[in-house]
DODO-284251 format. One record per residue (C-alpha): residue number from 1; x, y, z negated; residue in one letter. Coordinates in steps of 0.25 Angstrom, whole numbers, plus 5000, padded with zeros to 4 digits. Each point is the difference from the previous one (the first is absolute). Example, Ala and Ser with C-alpha at 12.3 -4.5 7.8 and 13.67 -1.06 7.14 Angstrom:
REM residues 2
<i:1, x:5049, y:4982, z:4969, aa:A> $
<i:2, x:5006, y:5014, z:5002, aa:S> $
//
This chain:
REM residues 324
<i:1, x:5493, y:5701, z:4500, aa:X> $
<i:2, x:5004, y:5004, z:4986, aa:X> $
<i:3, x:5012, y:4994, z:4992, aa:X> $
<i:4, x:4999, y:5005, z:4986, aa:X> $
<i:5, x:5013, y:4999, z:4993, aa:X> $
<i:6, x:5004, y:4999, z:4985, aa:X> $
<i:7, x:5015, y:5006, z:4996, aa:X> $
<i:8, x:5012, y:4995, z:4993, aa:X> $
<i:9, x:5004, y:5007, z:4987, aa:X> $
<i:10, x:5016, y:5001, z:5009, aa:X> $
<i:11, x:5004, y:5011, z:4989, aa:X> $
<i:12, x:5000, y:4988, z:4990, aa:X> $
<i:13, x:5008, y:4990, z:5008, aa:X> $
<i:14, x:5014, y:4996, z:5000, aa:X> $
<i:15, x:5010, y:5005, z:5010, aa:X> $
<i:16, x:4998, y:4987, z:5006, aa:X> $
<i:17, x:4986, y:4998, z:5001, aa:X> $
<i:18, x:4999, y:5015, z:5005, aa:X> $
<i:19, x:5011, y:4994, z:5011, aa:X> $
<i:20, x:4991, y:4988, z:5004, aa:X> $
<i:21, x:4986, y:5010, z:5001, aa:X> $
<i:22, x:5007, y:5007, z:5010, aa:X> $
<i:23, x:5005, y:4991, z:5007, aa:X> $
<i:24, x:4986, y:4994, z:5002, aa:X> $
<i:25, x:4996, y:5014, z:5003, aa:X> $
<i:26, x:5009, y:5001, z:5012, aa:X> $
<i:27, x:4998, y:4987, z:5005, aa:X> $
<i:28, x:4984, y:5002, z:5000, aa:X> $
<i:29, x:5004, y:5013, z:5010, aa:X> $
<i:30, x:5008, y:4991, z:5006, aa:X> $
<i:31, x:4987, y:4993, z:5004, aa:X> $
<i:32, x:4992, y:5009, z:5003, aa:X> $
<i:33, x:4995, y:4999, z:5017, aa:X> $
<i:34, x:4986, y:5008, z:4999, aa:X> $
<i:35, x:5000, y:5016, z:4994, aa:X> $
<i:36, x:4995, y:5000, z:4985, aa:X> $
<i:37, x:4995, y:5011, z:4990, aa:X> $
<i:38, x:5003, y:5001, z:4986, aa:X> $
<i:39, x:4992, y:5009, z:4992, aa:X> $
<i:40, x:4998, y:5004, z:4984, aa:X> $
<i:41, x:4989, y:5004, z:4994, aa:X> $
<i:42, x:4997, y:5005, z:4986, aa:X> $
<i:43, x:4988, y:4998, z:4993, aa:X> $
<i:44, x:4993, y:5001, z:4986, aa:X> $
<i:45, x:5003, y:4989, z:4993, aa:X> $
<i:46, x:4986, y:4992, z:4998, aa:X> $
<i:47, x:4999, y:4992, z:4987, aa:X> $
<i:48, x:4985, y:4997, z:4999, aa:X> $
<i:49, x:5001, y:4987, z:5006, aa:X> $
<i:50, x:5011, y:4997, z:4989, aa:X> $
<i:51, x:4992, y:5004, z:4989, aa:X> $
<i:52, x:4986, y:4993, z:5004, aa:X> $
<i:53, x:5011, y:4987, z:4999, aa:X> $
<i:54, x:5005, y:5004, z:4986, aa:X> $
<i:55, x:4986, y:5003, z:4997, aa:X> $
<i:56, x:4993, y:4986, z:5004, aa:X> $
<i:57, x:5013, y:4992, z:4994, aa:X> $
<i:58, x:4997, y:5008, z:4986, aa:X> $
<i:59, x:4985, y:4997, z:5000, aa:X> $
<i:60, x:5004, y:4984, z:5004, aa:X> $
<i:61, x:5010, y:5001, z:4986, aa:X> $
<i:62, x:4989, y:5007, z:4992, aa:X> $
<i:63, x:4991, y:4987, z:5004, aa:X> $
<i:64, x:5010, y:4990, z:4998, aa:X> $
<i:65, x:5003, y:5007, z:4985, aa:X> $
<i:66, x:4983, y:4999, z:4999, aa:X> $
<i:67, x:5001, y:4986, z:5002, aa:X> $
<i:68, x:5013, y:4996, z:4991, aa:X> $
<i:69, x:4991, y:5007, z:4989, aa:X> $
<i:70, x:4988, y:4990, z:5001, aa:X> $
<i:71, x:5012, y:4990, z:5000, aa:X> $
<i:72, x:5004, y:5003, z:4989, aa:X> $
<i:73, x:4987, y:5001, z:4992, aa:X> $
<i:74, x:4996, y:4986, z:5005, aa:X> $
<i:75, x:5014, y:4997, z:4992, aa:X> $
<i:76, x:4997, y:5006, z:4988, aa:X> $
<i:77, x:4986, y:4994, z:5001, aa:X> $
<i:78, x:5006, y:4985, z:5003, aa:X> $
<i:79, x:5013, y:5002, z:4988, aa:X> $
<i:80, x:5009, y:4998, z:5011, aa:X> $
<i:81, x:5012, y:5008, z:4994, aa:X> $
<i:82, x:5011, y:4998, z:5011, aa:X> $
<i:83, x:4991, y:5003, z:5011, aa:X> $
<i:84, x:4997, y:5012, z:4994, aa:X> $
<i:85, x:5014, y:5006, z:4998, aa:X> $
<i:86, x:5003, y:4996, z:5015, aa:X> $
<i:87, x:4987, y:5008, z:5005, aa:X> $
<i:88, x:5005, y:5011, z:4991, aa:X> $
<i:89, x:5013, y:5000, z:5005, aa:X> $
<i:90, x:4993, y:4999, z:5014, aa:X> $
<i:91, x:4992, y:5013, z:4999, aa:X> $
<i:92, x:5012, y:5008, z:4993, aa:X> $
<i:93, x:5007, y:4997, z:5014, aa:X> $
<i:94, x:4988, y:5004, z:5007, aa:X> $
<i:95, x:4996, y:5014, z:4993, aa:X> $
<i:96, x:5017, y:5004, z:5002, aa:X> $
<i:97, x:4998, y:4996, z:5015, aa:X> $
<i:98, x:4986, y:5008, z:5001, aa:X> $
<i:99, x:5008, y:5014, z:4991, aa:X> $
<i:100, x:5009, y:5001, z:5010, aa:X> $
<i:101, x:4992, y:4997, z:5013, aa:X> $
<i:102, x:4990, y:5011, z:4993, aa:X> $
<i:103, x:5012, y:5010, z:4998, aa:X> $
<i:104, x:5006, y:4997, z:5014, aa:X> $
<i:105, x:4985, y:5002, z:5006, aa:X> $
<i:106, x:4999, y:5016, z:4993, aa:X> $
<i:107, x:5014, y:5002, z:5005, aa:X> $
<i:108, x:4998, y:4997, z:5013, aa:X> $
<i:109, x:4987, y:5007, z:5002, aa:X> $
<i:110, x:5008, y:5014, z:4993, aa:X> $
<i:111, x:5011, y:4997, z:5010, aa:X> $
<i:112, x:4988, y:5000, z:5012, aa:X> $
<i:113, x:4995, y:5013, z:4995, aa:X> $
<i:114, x:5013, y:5006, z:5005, aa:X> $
<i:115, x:4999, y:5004, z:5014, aa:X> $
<i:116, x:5015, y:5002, z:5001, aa:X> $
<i:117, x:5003, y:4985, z:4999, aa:X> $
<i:118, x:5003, y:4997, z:5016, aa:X> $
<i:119, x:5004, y:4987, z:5006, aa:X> $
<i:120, x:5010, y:4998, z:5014, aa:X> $
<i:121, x:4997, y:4989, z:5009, aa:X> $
<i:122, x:5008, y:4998, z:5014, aa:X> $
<i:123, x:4993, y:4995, z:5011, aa:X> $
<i:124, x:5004, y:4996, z:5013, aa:X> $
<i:125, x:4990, y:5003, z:5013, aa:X> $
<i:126, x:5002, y:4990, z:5012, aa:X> $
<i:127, x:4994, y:5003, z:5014, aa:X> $
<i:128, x:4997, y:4992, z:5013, aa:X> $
<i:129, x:4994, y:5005, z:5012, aa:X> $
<i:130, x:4993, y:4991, z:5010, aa:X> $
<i:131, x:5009, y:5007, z:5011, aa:X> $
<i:132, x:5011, y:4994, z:4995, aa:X> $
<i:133, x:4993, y:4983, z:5003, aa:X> $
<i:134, x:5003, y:5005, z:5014, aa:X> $
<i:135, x:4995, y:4999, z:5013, aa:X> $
<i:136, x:4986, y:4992, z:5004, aa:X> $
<i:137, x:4992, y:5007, z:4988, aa:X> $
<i:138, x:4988, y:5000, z:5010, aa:X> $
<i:139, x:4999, y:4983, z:4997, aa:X> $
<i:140, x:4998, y:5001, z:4987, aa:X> $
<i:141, x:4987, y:5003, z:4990, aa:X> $
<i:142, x:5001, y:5013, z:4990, aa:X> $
<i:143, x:4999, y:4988, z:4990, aa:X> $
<i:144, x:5011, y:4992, z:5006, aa:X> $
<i:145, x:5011, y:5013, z:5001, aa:X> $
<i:146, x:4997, y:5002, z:4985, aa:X> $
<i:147, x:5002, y:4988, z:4995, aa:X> $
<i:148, x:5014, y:5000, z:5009, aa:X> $
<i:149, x:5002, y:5013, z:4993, aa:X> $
<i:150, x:4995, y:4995, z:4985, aa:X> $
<i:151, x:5008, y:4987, z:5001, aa:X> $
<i:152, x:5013, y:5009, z:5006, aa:X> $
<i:153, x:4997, y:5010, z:4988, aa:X> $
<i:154, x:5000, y:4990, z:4991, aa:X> $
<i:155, x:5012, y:4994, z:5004, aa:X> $
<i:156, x:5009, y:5011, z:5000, aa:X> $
<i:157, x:4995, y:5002, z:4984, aa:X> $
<i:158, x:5005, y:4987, z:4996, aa:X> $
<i:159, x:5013, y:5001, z:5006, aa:X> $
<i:160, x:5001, y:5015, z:4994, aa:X> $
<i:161, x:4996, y:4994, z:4985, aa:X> $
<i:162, x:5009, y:4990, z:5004, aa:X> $
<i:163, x:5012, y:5009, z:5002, aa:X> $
<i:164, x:4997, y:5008, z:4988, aa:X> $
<i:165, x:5000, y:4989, z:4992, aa:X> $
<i:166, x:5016, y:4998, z:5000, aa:X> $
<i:167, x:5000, y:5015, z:4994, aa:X> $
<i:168, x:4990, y:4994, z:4988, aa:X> $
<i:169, x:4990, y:5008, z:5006, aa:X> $
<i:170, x:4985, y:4993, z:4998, aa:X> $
<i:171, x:4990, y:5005, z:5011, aa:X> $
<i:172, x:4985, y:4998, z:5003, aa:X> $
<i:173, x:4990, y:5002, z:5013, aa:X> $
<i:174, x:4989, y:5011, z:4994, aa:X> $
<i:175, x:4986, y:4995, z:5003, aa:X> $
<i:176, x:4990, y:5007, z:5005, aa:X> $
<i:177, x:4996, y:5006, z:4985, aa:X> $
<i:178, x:5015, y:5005, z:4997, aa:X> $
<i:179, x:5001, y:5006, z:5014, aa:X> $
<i:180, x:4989, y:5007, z:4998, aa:X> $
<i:181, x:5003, y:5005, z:4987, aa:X> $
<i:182, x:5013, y:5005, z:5006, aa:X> $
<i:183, x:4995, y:5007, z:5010, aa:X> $
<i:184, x:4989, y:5006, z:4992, aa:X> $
<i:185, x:5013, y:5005, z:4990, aa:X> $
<i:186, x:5007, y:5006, z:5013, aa:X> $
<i:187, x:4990, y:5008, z:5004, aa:X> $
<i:188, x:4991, y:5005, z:4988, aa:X> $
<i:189, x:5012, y:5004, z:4990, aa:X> $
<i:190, x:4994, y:5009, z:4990, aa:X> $
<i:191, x:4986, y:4991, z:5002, aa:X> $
<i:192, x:5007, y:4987, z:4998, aa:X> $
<i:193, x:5003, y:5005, z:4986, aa:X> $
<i:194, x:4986, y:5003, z:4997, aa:X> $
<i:195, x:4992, y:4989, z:5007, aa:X> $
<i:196, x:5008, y:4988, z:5001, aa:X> $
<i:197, x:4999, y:4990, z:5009, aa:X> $
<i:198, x:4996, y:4988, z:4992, aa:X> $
<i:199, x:4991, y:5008, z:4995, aa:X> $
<i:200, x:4991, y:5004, z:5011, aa:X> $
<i:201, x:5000, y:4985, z:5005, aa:X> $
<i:202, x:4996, y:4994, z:4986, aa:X> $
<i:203, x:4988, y:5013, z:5003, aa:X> $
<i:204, x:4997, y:4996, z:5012, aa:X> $
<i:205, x:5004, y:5012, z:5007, aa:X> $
<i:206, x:4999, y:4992, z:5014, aa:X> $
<i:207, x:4987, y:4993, z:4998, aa:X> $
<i:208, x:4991, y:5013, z:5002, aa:X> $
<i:209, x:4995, y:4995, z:5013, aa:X> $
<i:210, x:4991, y:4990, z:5003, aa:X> $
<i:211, x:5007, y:4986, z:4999, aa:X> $
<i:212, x:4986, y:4991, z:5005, aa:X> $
<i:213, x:4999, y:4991, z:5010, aa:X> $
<i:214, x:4995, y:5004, z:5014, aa:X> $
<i:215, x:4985, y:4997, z:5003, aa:X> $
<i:216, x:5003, y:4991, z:5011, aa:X> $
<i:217, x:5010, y:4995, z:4993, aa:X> $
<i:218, x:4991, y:4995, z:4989, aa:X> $
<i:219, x:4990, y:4995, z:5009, aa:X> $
<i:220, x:5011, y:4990, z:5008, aa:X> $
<i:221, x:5003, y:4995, z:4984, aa:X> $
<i:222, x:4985, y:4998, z:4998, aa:X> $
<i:223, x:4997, y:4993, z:5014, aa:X> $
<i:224, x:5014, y:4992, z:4998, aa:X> $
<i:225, x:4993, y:4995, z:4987, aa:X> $
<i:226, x:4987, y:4997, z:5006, aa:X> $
<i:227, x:5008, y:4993, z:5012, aa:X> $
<i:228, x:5008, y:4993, z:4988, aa:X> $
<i:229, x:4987, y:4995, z:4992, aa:X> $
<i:230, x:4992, y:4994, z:5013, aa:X> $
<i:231, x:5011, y:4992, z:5004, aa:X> $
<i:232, x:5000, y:4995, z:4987, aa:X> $
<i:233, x:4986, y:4996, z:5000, aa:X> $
<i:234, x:5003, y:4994, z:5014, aa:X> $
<i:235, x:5010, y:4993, z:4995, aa:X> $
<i:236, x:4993, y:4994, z:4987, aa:X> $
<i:237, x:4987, y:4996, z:5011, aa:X> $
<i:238, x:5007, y:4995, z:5009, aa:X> $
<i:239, x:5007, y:4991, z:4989, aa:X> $
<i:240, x:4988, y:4994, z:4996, aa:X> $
<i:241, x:4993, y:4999, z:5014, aa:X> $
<i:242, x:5012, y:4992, z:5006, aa:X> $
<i:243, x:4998, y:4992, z:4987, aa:X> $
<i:244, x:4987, y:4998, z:5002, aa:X> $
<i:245, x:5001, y:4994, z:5011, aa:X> $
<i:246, x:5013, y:4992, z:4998, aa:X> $
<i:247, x:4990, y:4992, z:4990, aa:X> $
<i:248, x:4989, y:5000, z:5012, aa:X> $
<i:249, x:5010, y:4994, z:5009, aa:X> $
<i:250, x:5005, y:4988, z:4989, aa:X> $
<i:251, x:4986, y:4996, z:4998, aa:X> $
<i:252, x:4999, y:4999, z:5014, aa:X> $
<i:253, x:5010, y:4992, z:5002, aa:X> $
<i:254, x:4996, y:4991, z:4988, aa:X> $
<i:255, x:4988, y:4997, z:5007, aa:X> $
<i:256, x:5005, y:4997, z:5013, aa:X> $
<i:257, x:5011, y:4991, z:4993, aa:X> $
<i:258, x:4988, y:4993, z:4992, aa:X> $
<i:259, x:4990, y:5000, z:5014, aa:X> $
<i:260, x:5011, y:4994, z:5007, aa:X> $
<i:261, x:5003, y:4990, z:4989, aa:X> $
<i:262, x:4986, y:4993, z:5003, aa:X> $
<i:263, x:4999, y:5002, z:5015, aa:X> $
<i:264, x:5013, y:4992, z:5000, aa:X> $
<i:265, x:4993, y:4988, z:4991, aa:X> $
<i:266, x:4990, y:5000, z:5008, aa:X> $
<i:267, x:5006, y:4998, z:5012, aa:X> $
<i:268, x:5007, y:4988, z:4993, aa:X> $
<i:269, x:4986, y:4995, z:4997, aa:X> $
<i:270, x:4995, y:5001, z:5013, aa:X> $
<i:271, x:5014, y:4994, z:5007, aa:X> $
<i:272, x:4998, y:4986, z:4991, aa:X> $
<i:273, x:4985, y:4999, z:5001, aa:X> $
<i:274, x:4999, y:4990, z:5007, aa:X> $
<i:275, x:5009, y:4993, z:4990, aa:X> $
<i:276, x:4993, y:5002, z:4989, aa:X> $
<i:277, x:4987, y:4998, z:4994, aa:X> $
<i:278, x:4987, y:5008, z:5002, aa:X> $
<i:279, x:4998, y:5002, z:4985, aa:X> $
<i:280, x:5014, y:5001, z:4998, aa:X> $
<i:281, x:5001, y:5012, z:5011, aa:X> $
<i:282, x:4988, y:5007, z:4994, aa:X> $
<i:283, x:5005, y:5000, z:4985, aa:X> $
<i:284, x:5013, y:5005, z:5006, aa:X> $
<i:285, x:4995, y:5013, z:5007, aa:X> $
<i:286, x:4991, y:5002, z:4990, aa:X> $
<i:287, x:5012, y:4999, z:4991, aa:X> $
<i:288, x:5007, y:5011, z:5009, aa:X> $
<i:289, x:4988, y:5009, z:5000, aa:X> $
<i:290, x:5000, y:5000, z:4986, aa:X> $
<i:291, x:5013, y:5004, z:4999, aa:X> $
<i:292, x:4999, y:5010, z:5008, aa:X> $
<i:293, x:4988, y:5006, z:4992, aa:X> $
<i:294, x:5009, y:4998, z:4986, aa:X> $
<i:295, x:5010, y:5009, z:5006, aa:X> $
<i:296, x:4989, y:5010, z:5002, aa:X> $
<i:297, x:4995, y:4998, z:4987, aa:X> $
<i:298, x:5013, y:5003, z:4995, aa:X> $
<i:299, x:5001, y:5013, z:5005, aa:X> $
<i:300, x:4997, y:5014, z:4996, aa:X> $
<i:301, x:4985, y:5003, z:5006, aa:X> $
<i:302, x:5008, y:5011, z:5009, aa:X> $
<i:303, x:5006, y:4989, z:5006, aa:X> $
<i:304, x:4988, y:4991, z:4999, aa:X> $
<i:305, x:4993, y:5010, z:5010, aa:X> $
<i:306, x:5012, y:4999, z:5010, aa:X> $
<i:307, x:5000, y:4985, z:5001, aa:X> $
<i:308, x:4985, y:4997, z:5002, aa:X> $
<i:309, x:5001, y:5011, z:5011, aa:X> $
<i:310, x:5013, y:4992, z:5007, aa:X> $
<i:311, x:4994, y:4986, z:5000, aa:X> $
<i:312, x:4988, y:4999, z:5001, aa:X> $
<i:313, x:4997, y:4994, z:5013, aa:X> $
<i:314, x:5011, y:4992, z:4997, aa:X> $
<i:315, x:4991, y:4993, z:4988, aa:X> $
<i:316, x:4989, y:4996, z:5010, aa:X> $
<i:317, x:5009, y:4994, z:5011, aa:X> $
<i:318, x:5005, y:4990, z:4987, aa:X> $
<i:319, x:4985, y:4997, z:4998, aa:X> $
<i:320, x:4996, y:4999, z:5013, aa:X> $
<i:321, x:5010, y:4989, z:5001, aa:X> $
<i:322, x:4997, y:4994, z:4988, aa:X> $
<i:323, x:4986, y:4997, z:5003, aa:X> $
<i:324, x:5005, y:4995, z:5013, aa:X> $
//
């Protein structure tokens, strides 16, 4: 890893505060228990960036201005003096503001045009070897030992920032852009001043090869999506099946409840039979019966067709005993 540091102006600081940079210089040696390296490099100076900021930040005042003046217009329209003056006052602010950004904008883009304007930046390079997690390394994965090596990396970063913190010194880890863009400068010099690095990625430089998806790939997508819509459908049928015959199984019970409703009344018919009178027996079953065909009449004709399949023999054993 990368620590990229950014200096103090220790020219411009007192005796004292000169004292107490060094001091936190010395004690972050003092710290140090792994080997560091510290190198400087110099590169052009790259403004484009900080222009196309100026640039976007002008065209946002030049619309707000656009949209005072219809302001002001609607003001004169409606005789609304103060508001007027306030929006006028408004804009004068805003065209000062949009002079300035545009005259900070040209000399920025003149001073970019110079080749000669470089910039310093420090950096400090920190190593880990997997030797150094000692003995056993045969135990452990490739991913495992570098994520060991990552998180001891990372470690001995913080504590560096850490340390150079009490000299005033602000440091960052580079990504994986910015330490590419250092290498790059490293090793390609008099290119790097030509072709700049931000450059060739905002090109595209690195997509010149094919970036699709295997054909295999592509067909475990298509037969996880098929897989993924079946089970769907599974799903949704067997939803409605199982409701289906959760409602089978209610009417059925329903029926049984009502059949077992008038096998029990006529069983107490035929226990007091001899207690009561013929007449009054057969009007009673005949009463039952009827009850038992009103419930059925009451019923949706599915259910209909299921109860004159469940009792229909049980129908002519009642008759049988009535007429008996």
């Amino acid at each position: 890893m990368i620590l990229q540091c950014n200096g103090v102006n220790y020219d411009l600081m007192s005796e004292d505060e000169k004292i107490s940079v060094e001091e936190g210089f010395v004690q972050f040696l003092n710290t140090l228990r792994f080997p560091i390296q510290l190198y400087v490099q110099s590169r052009t100076l790259n403004l484009r960036d900080i222009i196309a900021e100026y640039k976007s930040r002008v065209d946002v005042l030049v619309s707000d201005i656009d949209k005072i003046d219809s302001r002001i217009a609607q003001a004169k329209v409606q005789g609304n003096k103060a508001l007027k003056e306030k929006l006028e006052f408004e804009k004068r602010r805003k065209v000062n503001i949009l002079e300035y950004g545009i005259n900070i904008t040209d000399y920025v883009e003149k001073l970019s045009s110079n080749k000669n304007v470089l910039q310093q930046r420090t950096y400090v390079v920190v190593s880990f070897y997997s030797a150094e997690i000692g003995g056993g390394l045969e135990k452990y994965s490739k991913e495992e030992i570098y994520n060991m090596c990552f998180s001891e990396l990372y470690t001995r970063c913080q504590n560096i920032a850490s340390a150079l913190a009490t000299s005033q010194i602000t440091s960052k880890i580079l990504d994986s852009e910015e330490l590419a863009e250092l290498l790059y400068i490293a090793y390609n010099r008099d290119e790097a001043e030509l072709l700049q690095f931000s450059k060739a990625l905002d090109s595209q430089y690195d997509s010149l090869y094919s970036t699709g998806k295997d054909v295999l790939q592509k067909k475990q997508e298509k037969l996880d999506q098929e897989i993924n819509i079946a089970a769907i459908d599974l799903a949704t049928d067997s939803i409605l099946k199982a409701d289906k015959k959760k409602q089978i199984e209610d009417l059925q019970s329903a029926i049984k409840k009502e059949q077992k409703i008038q096998e029990k009344a006529n069983e107490l018919l035929d226990t007091y039979e001899n207690q009561l009178d013929p007449r009054v027996y057969e009007l009673a079953k005949n009463e039952v019966e009827q009850y038992g065909n009103k419930k059925g009449q009451e019923k949706t004709p599915e259910q209909n067709e299921t109860s004159t399949i469940t009792t229909p023999k049980k129908k002519v054993v009642r008759r049988r005993k009535v007429e008996d």
